[in-house]
C-alpha positions in Angstrom: 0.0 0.0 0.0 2.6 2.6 0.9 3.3 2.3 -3.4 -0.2 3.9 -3.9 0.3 6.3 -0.6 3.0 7.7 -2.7 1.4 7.9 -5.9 -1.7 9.7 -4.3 1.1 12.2 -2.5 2.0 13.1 -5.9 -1.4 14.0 -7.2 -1.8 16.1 -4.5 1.8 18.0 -5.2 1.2 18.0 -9.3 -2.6 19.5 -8.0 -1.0 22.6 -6.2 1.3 23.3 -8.7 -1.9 23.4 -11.4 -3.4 25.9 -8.6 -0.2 28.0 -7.9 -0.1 27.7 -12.3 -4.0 29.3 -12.2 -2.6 32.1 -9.7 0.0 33.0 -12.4 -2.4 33.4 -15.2 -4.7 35.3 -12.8 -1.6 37.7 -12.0 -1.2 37.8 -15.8 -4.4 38.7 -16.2 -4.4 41.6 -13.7 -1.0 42.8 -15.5 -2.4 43.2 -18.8 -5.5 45.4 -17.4 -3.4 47.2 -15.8 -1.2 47.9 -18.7 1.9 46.8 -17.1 1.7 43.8 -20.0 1.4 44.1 -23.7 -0.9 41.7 -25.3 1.7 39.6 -27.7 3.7 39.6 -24.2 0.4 38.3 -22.4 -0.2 35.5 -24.8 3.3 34.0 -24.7 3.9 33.9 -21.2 0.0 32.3 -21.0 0.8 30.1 -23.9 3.6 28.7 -21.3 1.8 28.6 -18.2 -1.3 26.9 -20.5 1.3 24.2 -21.4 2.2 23.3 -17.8 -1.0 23.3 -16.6 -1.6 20.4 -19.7 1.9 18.8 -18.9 0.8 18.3 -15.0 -2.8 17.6 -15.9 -1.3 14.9 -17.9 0.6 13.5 -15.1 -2.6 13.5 -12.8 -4.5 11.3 -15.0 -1.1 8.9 -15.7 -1.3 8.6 -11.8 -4.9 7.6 -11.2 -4.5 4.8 -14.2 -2.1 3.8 -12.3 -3.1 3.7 -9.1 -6.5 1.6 -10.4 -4.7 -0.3 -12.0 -2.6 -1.3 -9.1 -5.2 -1.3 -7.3 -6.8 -3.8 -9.2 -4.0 -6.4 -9.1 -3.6 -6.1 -5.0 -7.4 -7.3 -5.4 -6.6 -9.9 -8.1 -3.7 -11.0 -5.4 -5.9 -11.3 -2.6 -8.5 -13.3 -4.4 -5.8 -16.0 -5.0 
């Protein structure tokens, strides 16, 4: 079990970085009203941030397979 603990650790680190990710696009987002941020600026920095919120959504899901599937083979183990 403590392989799964771990794996279920790591969602929850690769989920606050996807949150602290959201916070910079917010920030963005408050730059560019204020002006402090030209729009071609703006969209390459979000472009960035876009990609690493996709990169550790990615993760996430490769994770959760993971963890059902291992899940599913403790069960398998047991039954034997």
């Amino acid at each position: 079990m403590s392989f799964i603990k771990r794996l279920e650790k790591n969602i929850i680190k690769r989920e606050k970085a996807i949150e602290k990710e959201n916070e910079k696009l917010d920030s963005l987002k408050n730059k560019l009203n204020s002006n402090e941020l030209t729009r071609a600026k703006y969209n390459i920095k979000k472009g960035k941030i876009e990609n690493n919120i996709r990169t550790l959504d990615a993760r996430i899901r490769t994770l959760k397979g993971i963890i059902t599937k291992e899940k599913k083979h403790i069960e398998e183990k047991n039954k034997k």
